[in-house]
N, C-alpha and C positions, 0 to 999 in steps of 0.2 A: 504494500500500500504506500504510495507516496502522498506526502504532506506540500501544498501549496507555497509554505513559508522560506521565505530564501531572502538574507539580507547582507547586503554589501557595503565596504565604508574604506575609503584611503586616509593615510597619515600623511602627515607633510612630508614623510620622509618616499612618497610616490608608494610606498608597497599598500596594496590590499587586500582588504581579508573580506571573506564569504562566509555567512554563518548560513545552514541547511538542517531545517529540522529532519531527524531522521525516522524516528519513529515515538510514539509514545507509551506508557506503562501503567495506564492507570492517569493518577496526578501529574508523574514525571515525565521528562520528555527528554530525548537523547537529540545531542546538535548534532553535526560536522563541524568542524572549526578550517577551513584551509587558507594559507598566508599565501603570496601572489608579488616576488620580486621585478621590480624592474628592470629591464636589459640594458636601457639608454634609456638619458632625459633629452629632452629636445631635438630627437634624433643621433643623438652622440652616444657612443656607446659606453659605459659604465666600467669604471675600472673594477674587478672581482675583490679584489682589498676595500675599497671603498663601499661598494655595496654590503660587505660584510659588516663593515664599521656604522652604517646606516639602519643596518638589519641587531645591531646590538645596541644601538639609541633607542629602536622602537620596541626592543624587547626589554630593554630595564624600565622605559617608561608602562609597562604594564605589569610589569612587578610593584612599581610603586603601587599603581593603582590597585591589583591583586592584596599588597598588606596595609590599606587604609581601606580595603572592604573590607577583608578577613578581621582587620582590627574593631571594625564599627560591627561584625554579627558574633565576634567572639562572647566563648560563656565561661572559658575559665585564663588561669594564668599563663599555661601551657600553650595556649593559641597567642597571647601576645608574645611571649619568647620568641616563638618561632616568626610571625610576624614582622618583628622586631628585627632580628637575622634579617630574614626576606627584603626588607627595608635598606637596612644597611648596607646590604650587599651590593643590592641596585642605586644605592648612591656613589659605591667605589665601583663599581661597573663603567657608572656614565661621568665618572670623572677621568678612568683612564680614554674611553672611547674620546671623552671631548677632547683630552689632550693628543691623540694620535690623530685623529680629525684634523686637529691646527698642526700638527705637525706636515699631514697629506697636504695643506694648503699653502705652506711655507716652501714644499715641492716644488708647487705647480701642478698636486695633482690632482688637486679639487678642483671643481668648476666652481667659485665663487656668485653668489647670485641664484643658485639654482639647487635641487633636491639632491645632486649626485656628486659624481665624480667622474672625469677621464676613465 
C-alpha cells in the first residue's frame, strides 16, 4: 500500500532531503529519510573535499537541533547527558569544518558568494 505523503526541503548548503511516509502501525508511522548532494553550483562543478565539508555543516547543524528536541521531550537525567554530549560534539564539529572551510577559501578553492566549492 502506498501512502500519498512525500515532502521535500533544501538547506542553504544546496543539498536536499525527501521525507516519504512509508507505511503505518497503528498510531505510528515509519518515514524514509533520503539526503540529495549537489554535483555543481551554478553549473560549476563541486570540488569532493568541499562538498564533504558542506555535507558536515548540514549534518552538525541537525544534531544541534536533534539535542534541543531531545533536550525539551527529555524525562530523566540520563537523556540530558547524552544530549548534552550530542551538543557539544556538534559544536567542535562545526568549529573544525568552519575552520577548514576558511582554510578551502584562503586556497582559492571555495567559490566565494555561493553554496559550494570548485
Amino acid at each position: 500500500m502506498s501512502y500519498p505523503l512525500c515532502y521535500s526541503f533544501f538547506l542553504e548548503t544546496g543539498m536536499r532531503f525527501e521525507l516519504n511516509l512509508k507505511q503505518t502501525h497503528g498510531a505510528e508511522a515509519v518515514f524514509q529519510i533520503r539526503a540529495f548532494y549537489p554535483q555543481s553550483v551554478s553549473g560549476i562543478s563541486v570540488r569532493a573535499c568541499n562538498q564533504n565539508i558542506r555535507r558536515t555543516l548540514a549534518l552538525v547543524e541537525e544534531m544541534i537541533k536533534l539535542a534541543d528536541q531531545g533536550d525539551e521531550d527529555r524525562e530523566d537525567a540520563g537523556c540530558g547527558i547524552l544530549y548534552g554530549i550530542l551538543r557539544d560534539s556538534a559544536y567542535k564539529l562545526k568549529q573544525l569544518a568552519e575552520k577548514e572551510k576558511l582554510a578551502h577559501m584562503k586556497k582559492g578553492w571555495w567559490l566565494s558568494g555561493s553554496a559550494g566549492g570548485r
